[in-house]
C-alpha positions in Angstrom: 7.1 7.3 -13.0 8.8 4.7 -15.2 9.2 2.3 -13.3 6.9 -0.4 -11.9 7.0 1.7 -8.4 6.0 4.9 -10.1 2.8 3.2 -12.1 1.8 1.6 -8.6 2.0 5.6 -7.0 0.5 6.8 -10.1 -2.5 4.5 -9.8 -2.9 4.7 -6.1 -2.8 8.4 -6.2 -5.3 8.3 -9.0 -7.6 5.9 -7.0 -7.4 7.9 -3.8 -9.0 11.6 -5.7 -11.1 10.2 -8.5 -11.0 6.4 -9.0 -13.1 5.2 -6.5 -15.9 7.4 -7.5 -15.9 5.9 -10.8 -16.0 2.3 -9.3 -19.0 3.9 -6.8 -21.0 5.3 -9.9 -20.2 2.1 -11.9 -21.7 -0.5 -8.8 -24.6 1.8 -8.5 -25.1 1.8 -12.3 -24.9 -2.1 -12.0 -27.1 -2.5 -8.9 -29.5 0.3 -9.7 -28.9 2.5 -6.7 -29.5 6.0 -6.9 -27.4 7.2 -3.9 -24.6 5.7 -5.1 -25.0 6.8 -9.0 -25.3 10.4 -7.5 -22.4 10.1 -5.1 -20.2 8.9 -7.5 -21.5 11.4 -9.9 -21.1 14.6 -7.9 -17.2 13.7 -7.2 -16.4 13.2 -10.3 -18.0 16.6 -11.5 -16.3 18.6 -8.9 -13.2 17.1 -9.9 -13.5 17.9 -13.6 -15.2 21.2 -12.9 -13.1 24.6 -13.4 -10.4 25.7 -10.4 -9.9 22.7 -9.1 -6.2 21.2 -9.6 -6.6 17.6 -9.5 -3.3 16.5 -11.8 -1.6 18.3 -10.0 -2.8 17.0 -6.7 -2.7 13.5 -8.5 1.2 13.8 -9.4 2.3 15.4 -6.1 0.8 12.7 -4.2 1.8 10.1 -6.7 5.3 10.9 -6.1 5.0 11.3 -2.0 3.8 7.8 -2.3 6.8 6.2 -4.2 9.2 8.3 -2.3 8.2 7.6 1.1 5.9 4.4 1.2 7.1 2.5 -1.6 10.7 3.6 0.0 12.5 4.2 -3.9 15.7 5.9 -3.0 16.3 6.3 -7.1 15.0 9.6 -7.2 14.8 12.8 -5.3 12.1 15.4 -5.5 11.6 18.3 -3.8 7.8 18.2 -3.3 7.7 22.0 -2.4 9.4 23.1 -5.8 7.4 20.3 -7.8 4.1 21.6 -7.0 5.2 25.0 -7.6 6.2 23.8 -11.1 3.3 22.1 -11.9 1.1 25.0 -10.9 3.0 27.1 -12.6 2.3 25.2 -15.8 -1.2 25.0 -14.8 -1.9 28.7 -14.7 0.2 29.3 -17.9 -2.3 27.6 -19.7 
């Protein structure tokens, strides 16, 4: 995730689970529109609320993305064994 590929994954990955909710809750906030303030509000509650493993789901994808559509050869990651790590640490803490 060093590299310019890896912040392009990392931000795409990020946009597809939480970032467009923000941008959703920040034009309603602008426009003054209720449906979207409460749209934009309930997803990002559900993803900060407890159980649900959105890093995790963030990094995985993040790394699908700039293995396979941003085609970098560099590195190679098992995605099975990844997500296994990273729940691991996730229900260590």
């Amino acid at each position: 995730m060093k590299s310019v590929r890896g912040l392009i994954a990392l931000f795409l990955s990020y946009m597809i689970f939480h970032g467009w909710a923000v941008i959703v809750f920040v034009l309603g906030t602008i426009t003054g529109n209720a449906y979207l303030i409460g749209l934009g509000t309930a997803v990002i509650l559900f993803w900060f609320g407890p159980g649900t493993p959105v890093i995790p789901l963030i990094i995985v994808t993040a790394l699908f993305i700039k293995r396979y559509l941003l085609l970098d050869k560099k590195h190679r990651v098992n995605l099975r064994e990844k997500w296994k790590e990273l729940n691991q640490k996730m229900s260590d803490d």
